[in-house]
Structure formats: C-alpha cells, structure tokens
Backbone atoms as SQL, in Angstrom:
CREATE TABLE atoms (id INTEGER PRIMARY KEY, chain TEXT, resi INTEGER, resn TEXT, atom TEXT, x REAL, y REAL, z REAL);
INSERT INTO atoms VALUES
  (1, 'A', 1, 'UNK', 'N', 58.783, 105.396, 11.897),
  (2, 'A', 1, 'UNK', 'CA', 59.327, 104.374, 11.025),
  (3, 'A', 1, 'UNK', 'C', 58.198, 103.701, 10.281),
  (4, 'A', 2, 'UNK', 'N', 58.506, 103.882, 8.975),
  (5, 'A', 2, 'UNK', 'CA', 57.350, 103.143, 8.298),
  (6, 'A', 2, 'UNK', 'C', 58.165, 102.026, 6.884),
  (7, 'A', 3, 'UNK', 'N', 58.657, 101.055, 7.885),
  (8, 'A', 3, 'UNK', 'CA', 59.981, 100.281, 6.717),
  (9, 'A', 3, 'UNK', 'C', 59.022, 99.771, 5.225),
  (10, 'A', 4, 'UNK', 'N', 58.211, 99.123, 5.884),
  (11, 'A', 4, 'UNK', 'CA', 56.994, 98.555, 4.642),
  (12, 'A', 4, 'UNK', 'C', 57.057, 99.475, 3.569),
  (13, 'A', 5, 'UNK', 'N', 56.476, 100.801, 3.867),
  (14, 'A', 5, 'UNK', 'CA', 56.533, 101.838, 3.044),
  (15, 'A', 5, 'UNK', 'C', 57.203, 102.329, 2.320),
  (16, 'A', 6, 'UNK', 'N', 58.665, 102.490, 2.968),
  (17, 'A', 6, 'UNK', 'CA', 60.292, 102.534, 2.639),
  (18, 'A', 6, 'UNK', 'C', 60.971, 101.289, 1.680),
  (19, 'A', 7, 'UNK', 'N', 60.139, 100.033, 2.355),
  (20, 'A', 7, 'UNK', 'CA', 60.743, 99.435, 1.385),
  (21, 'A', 7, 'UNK', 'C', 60.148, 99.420, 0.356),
  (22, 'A', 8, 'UNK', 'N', 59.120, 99.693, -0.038),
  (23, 'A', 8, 'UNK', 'CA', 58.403, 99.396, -1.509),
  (24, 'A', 8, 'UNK', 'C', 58.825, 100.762, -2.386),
  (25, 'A', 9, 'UNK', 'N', 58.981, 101.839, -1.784),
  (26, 'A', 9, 'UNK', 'CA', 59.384, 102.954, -2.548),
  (27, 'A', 9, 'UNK', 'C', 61.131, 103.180, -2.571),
  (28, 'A', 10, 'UNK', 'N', 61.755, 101.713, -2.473),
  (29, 'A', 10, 'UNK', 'CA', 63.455, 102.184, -2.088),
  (30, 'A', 10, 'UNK', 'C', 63.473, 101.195, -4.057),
  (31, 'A', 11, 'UNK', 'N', 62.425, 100.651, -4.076),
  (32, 'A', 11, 'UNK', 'CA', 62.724, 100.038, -5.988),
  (33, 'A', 11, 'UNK', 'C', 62.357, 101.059, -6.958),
  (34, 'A', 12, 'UNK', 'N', 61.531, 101.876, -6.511),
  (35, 'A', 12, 'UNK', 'CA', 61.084, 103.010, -7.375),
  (36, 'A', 12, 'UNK', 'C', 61.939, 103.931, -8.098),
  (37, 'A', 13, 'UNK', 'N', 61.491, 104.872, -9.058),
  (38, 'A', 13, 'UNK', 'CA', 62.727, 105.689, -9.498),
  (39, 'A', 13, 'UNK', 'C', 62.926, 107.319, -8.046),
  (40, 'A', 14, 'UNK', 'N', 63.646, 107.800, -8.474),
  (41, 'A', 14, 'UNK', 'CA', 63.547, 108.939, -7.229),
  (42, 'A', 14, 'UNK', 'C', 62.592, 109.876, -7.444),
  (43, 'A', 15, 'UNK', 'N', 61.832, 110.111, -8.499),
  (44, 'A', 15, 'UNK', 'CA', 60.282, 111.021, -8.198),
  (45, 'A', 15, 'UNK', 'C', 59.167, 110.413, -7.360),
  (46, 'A', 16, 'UNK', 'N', 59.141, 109.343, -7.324),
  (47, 'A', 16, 'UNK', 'CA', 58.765, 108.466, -6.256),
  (48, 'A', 16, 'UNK', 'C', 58.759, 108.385, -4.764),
  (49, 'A', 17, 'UNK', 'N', 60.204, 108.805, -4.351),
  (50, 'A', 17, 'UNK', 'CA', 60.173, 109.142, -3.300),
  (51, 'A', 17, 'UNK', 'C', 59.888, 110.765, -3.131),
  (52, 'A', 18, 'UNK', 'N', 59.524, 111.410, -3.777),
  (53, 'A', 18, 'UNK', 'CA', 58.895, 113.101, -3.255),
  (54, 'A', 18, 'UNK', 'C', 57.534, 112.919, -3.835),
  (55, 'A', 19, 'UNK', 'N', 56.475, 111.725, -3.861),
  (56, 'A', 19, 'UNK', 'CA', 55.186, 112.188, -4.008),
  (57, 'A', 19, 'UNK', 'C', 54.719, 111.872, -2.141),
  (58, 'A', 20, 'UNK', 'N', 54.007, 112.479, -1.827),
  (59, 'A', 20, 'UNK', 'CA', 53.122, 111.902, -0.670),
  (60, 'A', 20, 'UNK', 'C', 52.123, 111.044, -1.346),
  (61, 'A', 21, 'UNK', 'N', 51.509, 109.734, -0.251),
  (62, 'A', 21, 'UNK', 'CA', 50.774, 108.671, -0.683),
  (63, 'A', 21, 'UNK', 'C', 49.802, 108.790, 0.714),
  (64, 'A', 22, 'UNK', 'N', 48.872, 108.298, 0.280),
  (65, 'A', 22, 'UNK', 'CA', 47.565, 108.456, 0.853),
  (66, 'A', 22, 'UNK', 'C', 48.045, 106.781, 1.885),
  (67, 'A', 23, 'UNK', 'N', 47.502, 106.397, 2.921),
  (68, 'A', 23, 'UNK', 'CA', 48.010, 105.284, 3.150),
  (69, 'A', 23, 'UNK', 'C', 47.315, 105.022, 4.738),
  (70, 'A', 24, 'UNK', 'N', 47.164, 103.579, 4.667),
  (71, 'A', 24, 'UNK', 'CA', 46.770, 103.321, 6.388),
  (72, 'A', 24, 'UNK', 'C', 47.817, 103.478, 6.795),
  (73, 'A', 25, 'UNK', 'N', 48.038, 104.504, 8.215),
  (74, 'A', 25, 'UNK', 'CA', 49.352, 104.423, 8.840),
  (75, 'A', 25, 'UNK', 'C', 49.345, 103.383, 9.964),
  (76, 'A', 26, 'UNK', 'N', 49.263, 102.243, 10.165),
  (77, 'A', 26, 'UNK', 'CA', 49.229, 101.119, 11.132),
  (78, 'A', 26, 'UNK', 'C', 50.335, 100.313, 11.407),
  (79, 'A', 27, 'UNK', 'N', 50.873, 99.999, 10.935),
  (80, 'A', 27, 'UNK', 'CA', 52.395, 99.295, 10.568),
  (81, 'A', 27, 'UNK', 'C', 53.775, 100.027, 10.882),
  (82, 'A', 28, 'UNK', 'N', 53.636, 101.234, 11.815),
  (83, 'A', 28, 'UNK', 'CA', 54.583, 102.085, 12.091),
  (84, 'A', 28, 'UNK', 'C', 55.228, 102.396, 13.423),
  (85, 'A', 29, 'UNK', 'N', 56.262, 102.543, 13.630),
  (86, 'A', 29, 'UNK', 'CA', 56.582, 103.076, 15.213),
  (87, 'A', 29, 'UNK', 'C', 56.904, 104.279, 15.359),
  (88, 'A', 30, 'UNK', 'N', 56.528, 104.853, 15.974),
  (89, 'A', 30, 'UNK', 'CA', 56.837, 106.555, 16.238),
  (90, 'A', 30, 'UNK', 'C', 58.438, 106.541, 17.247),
  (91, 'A', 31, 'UNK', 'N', 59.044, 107.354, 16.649),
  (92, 'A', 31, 'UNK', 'CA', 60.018, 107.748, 17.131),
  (93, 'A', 31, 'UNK', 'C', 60.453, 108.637, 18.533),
  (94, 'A', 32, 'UNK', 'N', 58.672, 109.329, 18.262),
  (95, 'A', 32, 'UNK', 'CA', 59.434, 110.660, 19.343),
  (96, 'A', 32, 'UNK', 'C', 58.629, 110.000, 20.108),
  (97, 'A', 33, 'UNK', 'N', 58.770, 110.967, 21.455),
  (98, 'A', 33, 'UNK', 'CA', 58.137, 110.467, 22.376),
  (99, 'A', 33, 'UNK', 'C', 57.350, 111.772, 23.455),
  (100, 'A', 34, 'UNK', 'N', 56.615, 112.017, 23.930),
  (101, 'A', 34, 'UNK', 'CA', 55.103, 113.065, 24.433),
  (102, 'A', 34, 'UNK', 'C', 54.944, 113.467, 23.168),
  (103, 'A', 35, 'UNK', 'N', 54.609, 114.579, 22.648),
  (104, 'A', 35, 'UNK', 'CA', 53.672, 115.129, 22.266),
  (105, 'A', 35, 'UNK', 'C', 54.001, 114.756, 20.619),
  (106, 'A', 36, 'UNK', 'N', 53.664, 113.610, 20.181),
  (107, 'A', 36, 'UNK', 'CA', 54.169, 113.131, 19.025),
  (108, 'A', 36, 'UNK', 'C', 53.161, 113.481, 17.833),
  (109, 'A', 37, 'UNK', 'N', 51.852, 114.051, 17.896),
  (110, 'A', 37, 'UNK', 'CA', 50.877, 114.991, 17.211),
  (111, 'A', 37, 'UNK', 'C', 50.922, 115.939, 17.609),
  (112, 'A', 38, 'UNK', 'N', 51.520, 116.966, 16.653),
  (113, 'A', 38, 'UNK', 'CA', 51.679, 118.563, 16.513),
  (114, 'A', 38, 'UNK', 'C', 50.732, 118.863, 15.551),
  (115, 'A', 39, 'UNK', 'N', 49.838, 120.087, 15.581),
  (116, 'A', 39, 'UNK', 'CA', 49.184, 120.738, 14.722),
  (117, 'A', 39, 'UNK', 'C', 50.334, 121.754, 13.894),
  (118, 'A', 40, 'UNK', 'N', 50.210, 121.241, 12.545),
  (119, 'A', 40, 'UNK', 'CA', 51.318, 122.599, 12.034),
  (120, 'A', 40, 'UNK', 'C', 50.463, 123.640, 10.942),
  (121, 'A', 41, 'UNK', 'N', 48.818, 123.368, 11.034),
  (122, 'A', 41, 'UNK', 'CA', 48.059, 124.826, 10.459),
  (123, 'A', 41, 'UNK', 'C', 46.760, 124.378, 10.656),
  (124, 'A', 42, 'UNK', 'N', 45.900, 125.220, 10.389),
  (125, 'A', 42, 'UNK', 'CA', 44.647, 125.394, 10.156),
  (126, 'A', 42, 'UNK', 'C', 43.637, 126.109, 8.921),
  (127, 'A', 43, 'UNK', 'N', 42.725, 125.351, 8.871),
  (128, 'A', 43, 'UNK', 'CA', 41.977, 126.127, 7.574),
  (129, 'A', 43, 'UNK', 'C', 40.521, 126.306, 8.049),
  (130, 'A', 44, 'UNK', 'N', 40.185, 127.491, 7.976),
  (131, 'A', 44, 'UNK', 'CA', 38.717, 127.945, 8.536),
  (132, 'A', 44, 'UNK', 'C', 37.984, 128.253, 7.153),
  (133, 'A', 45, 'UNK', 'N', 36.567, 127.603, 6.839),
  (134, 'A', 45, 'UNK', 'CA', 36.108, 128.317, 5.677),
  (135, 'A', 45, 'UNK', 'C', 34.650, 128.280, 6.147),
  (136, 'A', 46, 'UNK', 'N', 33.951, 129.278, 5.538),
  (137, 'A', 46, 'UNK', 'CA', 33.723, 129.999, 4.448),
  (138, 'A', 46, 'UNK', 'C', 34.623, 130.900, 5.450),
  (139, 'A', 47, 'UNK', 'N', 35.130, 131.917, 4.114),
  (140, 'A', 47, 'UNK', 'CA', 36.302, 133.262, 4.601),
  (141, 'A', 47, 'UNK', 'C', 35.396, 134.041, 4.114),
  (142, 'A', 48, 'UNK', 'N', 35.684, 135.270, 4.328),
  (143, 'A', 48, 'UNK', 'CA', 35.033, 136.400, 4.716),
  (144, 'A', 48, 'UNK', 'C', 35.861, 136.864, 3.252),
  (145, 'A', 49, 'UNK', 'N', 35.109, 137.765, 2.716),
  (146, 'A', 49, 'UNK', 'CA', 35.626, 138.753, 1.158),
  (147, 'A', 49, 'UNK', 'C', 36.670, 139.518, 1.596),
  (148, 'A', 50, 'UNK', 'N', 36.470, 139.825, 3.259),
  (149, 'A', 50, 'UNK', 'CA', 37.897, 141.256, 3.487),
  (150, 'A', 50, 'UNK', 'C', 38.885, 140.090, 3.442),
  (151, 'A', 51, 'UNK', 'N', 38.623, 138.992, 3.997),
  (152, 'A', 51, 'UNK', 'CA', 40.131, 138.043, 3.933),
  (153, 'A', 51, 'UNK', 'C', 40.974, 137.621, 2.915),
  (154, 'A', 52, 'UNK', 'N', 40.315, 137.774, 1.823),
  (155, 'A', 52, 'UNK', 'CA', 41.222, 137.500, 0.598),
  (156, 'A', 52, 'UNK', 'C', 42.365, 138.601, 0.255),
  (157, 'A', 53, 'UNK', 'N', 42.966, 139.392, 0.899),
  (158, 'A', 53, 'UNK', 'CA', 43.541, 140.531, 0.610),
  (159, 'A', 53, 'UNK', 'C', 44.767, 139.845, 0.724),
  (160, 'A', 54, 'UNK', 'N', 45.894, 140.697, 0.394),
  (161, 'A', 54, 'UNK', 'CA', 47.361, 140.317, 0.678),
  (162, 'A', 54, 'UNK', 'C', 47.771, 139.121, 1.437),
  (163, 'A', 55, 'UNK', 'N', 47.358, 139.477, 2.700),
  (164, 'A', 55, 'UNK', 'CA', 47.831, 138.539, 3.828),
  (165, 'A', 55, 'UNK', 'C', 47.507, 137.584, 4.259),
  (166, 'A', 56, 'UNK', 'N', 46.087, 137.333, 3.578),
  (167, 'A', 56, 'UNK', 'CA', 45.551, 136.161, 3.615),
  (168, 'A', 56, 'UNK', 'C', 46.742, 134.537, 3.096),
  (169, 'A', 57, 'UNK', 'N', 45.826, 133.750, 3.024),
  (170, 'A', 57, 'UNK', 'CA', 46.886, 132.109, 2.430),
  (171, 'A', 57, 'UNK', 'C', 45.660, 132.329, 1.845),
  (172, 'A', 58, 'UNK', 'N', 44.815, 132.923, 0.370),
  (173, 'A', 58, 'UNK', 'CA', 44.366, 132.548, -0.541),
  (174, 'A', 58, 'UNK', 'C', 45.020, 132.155, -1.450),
  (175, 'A', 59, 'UNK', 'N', 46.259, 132.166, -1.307),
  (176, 'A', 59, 'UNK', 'CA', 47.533, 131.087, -2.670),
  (177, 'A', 59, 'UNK', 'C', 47.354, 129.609, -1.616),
  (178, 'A', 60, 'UNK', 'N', 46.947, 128.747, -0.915),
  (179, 'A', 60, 'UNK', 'CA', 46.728, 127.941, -0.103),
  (180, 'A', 60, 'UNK', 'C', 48.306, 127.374, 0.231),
  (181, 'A', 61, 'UNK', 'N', 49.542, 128.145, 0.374),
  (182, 'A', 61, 'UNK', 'CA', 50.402, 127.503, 0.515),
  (183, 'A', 61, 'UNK', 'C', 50.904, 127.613, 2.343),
  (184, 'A', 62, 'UNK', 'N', 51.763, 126.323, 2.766),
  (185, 'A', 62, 'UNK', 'CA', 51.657, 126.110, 3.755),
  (186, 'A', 62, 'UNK', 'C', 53.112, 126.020, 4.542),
  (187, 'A', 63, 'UNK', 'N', 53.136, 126.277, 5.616),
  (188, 'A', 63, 'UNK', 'CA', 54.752, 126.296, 6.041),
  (189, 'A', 63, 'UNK', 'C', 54.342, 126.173, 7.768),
  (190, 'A', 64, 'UNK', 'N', 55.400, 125.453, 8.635),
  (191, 'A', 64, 'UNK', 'CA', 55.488, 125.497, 9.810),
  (192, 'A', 64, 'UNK', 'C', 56.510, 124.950, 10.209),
  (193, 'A', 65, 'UNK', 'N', 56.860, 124.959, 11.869),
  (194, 'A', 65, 'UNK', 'CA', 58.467, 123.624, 12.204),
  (195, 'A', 65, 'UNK', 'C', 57.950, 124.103, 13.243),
  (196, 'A', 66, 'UNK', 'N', 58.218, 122.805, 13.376),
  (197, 'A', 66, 'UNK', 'CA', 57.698, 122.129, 14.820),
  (198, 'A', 66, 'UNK', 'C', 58.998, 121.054, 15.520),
  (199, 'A', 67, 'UNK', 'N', 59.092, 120.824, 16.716),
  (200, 'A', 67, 'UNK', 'CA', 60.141, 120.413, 17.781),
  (201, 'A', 67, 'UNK', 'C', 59.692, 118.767, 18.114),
  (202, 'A', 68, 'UNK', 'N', 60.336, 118.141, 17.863),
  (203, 'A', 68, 'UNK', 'CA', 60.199, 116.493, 18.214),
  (204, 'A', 68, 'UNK', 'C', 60.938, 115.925, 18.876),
  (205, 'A', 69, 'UNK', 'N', 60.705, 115.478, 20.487),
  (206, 'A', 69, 'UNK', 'CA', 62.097, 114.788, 21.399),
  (207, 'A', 69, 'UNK', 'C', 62.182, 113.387, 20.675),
  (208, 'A', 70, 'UNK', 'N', 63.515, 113.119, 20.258),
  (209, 'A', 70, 'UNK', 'CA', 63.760, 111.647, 19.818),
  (210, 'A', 70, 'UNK', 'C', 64.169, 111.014, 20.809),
  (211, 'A', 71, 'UNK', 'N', 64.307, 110.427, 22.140),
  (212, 'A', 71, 'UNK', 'CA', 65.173, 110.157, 22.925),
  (213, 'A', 71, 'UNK', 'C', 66.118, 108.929, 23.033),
  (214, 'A', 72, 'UNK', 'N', 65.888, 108.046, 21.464),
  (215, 'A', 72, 'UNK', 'CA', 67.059, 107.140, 21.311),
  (216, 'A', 72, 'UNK', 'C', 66.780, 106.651, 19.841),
  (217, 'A', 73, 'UNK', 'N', 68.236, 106.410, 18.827),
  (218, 'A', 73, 'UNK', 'CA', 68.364, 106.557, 17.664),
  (219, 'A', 73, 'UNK', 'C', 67.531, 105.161, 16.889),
  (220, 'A', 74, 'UNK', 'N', 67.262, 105.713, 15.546),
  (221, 'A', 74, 'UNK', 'CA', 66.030, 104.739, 14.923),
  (222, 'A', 74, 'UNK', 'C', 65.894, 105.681, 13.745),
  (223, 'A', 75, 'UNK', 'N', 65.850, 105.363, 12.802),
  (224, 'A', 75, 'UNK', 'CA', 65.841, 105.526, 11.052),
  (225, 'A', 75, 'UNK', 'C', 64.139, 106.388, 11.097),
  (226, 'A', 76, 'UNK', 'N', 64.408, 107.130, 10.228),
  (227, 'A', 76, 'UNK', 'CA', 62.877, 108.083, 10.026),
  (228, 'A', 76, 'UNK', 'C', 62.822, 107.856, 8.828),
  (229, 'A', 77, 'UNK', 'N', 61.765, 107.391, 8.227),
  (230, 'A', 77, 'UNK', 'CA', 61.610, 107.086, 6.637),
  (231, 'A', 77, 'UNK', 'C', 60.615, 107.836, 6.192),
  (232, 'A', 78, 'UNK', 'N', 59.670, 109.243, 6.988),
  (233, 'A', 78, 'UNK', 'CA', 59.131, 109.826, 6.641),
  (234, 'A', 78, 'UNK', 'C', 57.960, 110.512, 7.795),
  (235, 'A', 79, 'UNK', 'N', 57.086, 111.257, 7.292),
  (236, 'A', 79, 'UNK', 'CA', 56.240, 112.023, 8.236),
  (237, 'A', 79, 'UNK', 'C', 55.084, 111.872, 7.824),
  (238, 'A', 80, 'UNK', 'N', 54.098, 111.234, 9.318),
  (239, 'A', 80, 'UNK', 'CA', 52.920, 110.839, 8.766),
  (240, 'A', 80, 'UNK', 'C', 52.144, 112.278, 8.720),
  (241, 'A', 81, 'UNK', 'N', 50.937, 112.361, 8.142),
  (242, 'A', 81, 'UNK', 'CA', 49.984, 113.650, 8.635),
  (243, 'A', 81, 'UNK', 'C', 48.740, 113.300, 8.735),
  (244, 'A', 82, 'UNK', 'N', 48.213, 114.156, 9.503),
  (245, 'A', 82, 'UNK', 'CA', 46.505, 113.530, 10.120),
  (246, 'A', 82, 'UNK', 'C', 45.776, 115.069, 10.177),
  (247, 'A', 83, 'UNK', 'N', 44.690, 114.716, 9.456),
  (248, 'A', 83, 'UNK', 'CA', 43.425, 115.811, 9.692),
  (249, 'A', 83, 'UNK', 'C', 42.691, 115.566, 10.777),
  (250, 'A', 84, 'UNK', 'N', 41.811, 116.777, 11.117),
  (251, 'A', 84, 'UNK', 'CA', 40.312, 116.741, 11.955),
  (252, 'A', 84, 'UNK', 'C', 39.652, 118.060, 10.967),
  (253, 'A', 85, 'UNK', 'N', 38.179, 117.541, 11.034),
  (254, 'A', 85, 'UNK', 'CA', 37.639, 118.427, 10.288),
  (255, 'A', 85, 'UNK', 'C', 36.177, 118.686, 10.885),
  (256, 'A', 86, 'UNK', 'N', 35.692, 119.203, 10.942),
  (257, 'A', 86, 'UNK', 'CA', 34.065, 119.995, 12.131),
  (258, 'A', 86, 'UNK', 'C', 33.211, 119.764, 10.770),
  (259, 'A', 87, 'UNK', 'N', 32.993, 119.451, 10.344),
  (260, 'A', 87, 'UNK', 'CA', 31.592, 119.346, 9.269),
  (261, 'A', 87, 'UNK', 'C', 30.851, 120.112, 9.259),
  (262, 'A', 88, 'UNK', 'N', 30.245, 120.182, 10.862),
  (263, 'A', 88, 'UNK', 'CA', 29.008, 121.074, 11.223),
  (264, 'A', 88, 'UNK', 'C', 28.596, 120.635, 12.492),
  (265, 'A', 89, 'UNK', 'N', 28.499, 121.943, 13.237),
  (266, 'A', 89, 'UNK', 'CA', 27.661, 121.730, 14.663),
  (267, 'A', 89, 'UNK', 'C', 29.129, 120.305, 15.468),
  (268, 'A', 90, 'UNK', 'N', 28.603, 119.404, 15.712),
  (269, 'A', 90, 'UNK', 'CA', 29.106, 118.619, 16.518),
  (270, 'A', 90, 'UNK', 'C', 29.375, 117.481, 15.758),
  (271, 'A', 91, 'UNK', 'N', 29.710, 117.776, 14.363),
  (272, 'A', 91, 'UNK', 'CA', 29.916, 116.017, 13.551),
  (273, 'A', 91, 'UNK', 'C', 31.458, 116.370, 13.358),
  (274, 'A', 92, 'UNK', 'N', 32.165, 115.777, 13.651),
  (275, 'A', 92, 'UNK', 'CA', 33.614, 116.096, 13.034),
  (276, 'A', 92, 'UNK', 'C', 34.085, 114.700, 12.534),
  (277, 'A', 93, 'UNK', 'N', 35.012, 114.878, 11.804),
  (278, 'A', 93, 'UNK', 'CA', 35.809, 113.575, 10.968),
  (279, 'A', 93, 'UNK', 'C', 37.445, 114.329, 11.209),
  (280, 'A', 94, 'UNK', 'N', 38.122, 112.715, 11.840),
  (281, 'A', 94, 'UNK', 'CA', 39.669, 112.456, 12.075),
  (282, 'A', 94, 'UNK', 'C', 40.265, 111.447, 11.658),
  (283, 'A', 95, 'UNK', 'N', 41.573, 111.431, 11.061),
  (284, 'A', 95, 'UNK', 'CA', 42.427, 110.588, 11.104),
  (285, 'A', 95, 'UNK', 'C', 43.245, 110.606, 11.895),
  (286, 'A', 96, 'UNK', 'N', 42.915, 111.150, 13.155),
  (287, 'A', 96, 'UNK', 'CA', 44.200, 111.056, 14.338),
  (288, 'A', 96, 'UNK', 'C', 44.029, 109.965, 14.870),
  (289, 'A', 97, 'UNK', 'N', 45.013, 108.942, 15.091),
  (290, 'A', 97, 'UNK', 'CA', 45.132, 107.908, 15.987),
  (291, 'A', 97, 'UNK', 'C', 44.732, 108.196, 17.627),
  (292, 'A', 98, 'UNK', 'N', 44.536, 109.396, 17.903),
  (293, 'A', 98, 'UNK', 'CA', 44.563, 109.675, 19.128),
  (294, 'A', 98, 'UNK', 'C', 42.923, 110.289, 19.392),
  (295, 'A', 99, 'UNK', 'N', 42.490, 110.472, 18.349),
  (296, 'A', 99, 'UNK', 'CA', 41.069, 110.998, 18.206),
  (297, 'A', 99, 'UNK', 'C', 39.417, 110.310, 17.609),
  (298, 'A', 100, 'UNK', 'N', 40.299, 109.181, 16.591),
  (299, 'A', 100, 'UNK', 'CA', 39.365, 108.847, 15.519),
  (300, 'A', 100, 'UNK', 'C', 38.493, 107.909, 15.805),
  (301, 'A', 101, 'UNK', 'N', 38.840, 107.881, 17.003),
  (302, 'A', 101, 'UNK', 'CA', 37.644, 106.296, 17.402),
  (303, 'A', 101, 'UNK', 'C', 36.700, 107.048, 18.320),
  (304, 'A', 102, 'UNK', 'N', 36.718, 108.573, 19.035),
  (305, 'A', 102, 'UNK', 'CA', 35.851, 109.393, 19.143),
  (306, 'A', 102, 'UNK', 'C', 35.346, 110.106, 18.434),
  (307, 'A', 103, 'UNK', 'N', 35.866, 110.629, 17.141),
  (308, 'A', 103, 'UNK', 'CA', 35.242, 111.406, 16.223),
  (309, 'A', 103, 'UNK', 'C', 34.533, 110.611, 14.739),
  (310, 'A', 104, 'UNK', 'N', 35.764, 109.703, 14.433),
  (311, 'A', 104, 'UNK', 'CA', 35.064, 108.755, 13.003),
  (312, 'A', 104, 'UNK', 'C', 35.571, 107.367, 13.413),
  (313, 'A', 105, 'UNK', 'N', 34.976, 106.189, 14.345),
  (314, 'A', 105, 'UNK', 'CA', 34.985, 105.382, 14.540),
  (315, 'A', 105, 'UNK', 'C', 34.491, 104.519, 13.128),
  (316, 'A', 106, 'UNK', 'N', 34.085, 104.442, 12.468),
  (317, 'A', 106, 'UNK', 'CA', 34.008, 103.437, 11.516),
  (318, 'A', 106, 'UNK', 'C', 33.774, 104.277, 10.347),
  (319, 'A', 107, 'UNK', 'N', 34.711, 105.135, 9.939),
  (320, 'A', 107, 'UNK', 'CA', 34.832, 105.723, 9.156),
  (321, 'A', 107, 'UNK', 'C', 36.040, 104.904, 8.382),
  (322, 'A', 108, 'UNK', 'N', 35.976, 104.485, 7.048),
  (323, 'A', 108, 'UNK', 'CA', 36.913, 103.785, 6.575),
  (324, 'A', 108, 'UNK', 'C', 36.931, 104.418, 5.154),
  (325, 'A', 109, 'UNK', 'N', 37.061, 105.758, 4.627),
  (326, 'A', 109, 'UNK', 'CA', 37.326, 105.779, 3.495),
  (327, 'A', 109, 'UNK', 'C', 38.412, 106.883, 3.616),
  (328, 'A', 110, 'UNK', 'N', 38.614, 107.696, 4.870),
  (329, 'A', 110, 'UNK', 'CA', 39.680, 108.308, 4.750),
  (330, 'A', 110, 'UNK', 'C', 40.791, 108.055, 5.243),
  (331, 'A', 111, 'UNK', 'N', 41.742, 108.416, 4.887),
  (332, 'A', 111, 'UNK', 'CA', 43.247, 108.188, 5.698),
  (333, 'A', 111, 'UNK', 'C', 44.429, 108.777, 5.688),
  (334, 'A', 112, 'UNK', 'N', 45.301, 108.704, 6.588),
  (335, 'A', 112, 'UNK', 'CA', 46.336, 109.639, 6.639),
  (336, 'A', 112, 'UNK', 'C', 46.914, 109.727, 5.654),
  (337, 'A', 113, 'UNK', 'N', 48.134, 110.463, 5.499),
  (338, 'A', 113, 'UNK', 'CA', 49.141, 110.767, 4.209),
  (339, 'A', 113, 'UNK', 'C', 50.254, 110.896, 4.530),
  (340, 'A', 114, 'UNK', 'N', 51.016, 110.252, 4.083),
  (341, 'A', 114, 'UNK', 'CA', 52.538, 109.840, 4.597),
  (342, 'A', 114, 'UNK', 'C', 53.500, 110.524, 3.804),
  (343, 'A', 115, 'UNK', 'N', 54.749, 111.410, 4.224),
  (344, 'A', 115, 'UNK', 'CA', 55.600, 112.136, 3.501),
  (345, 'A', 115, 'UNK', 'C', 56.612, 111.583, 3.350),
  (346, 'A', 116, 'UNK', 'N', 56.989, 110.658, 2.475),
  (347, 'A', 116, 'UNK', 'CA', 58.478, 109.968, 2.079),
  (348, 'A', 116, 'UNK', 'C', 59.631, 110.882, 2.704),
  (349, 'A', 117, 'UNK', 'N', 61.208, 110.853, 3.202),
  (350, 'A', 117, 'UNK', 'CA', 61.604, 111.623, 3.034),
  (351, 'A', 117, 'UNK', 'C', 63.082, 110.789, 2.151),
  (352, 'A', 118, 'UNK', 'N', 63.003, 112.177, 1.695),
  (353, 'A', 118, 'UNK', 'CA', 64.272, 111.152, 0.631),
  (354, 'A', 118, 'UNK', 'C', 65.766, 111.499, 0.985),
  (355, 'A', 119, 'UNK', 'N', 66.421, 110.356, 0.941),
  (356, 'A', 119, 'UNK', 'CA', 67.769, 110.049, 1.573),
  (357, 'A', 119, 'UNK', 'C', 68.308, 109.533, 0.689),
  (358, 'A', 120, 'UNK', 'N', 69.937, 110.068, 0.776),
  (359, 'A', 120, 'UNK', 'CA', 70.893, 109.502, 0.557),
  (360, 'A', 120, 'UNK', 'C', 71.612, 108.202, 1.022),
  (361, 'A', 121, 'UNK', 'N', 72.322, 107.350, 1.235),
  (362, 'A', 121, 'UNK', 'CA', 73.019, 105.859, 1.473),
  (363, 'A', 121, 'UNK', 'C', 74.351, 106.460, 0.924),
  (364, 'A', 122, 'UNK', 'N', 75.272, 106.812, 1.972),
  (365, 'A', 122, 'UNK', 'CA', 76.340, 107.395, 1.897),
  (366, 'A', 122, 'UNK', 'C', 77.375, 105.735, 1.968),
  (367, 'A', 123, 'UNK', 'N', 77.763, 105.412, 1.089),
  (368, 'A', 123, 'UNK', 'CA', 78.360, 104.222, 1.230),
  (369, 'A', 123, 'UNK', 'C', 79.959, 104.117, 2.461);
C-alpha cells in the first residue's frame, strides 16, 4: 500500500497512472507476508559475443510471476521494485530494504521504483 502515492496520481490524467516513478518507498505497508522480496530477473554483463544470438534478452525485454501470500484483505495501489548491483569485487549497491544498510548504507541518490497499478472504481 502506497496511499500517498495513489493519492497524488488518482488527480492525474490516466497515462499517469502507467508511468513507473522513481520514489523513496518509506511510507508503505506491505501486504504479503514471508517472503515479500522476490527476485523476478537478472542481468550479468559484460556478455560474451556467442551470447548475443537468438536466445539471448539482447532486445532487454523482461517477463516473470511470481506467488505472494496475502493473508488478510487491504487495497494494492502498486508494486514496489528494488535492485542489487556487484560493481566489482566486494562493493555492491541496493535498494532493498532488507539489504541496503549492509550494502549502501548512506547511499542517498538511488531509489526504488514504484509500479502504479491502474484500477477501475466500479461504482
């Protein structure tokens, strides 16, 4: 639940609600409950020249579904997302709430990205 968010994009026109926004996610309650960070891909680079072939994701497009226990009802106004990234050797940078104060503790220029989802109000 991210109402703040919801509410500032419920005055907007409706292209509004299908951009993702870059955003501190702090102000939110999670719905599900154990394993409420799912990884849904990965990107390894430098790639190798044989990897660019067919089967590769050199079109960088992305797809996954993933399973979330809700175990009691509450409005979803969208899906947050969080990186980790290895830099090199042993430096990595996160926006996981569950990671970032071991990996980028005072790292303040990056941040998660929040996926509106857009709904109907069935009167």
């Amino acid at each position: 639940m991210a109402p703040k968010i919801f509410t500032e994009l419920a005055n907007k026109d409706a292209e509004a609600k299908e951009i993702p926004y870059v955003v501190m996610l702090h102000a939110i309650d999670y719905l599900a409950e154990g394993k409420r960070i799912q990884q849904a891909w990965e990107f390894t680079h430098p790639r190798e020249h044989s990897q660019l072939g067919d089967e590769s994701n050199h079109h960088n497009t992305r797809f996954c579904q993933t399973t979330f226990t809700v175990p009691w009802r509450g409005v979803m106004h969208g899906i947050g997302g969080y990186f980790e990234s290895v830099l090199y050797g042993n430096v990595e940078l996160s926006t996981r709430p569950d990671t970032i104060n071991e990996k980028s503790a005072d790292m303040t220029s990056w941040f998660p990205i929040f996926f509106p989802l857009k709904v109907s109000v069935v009167p």
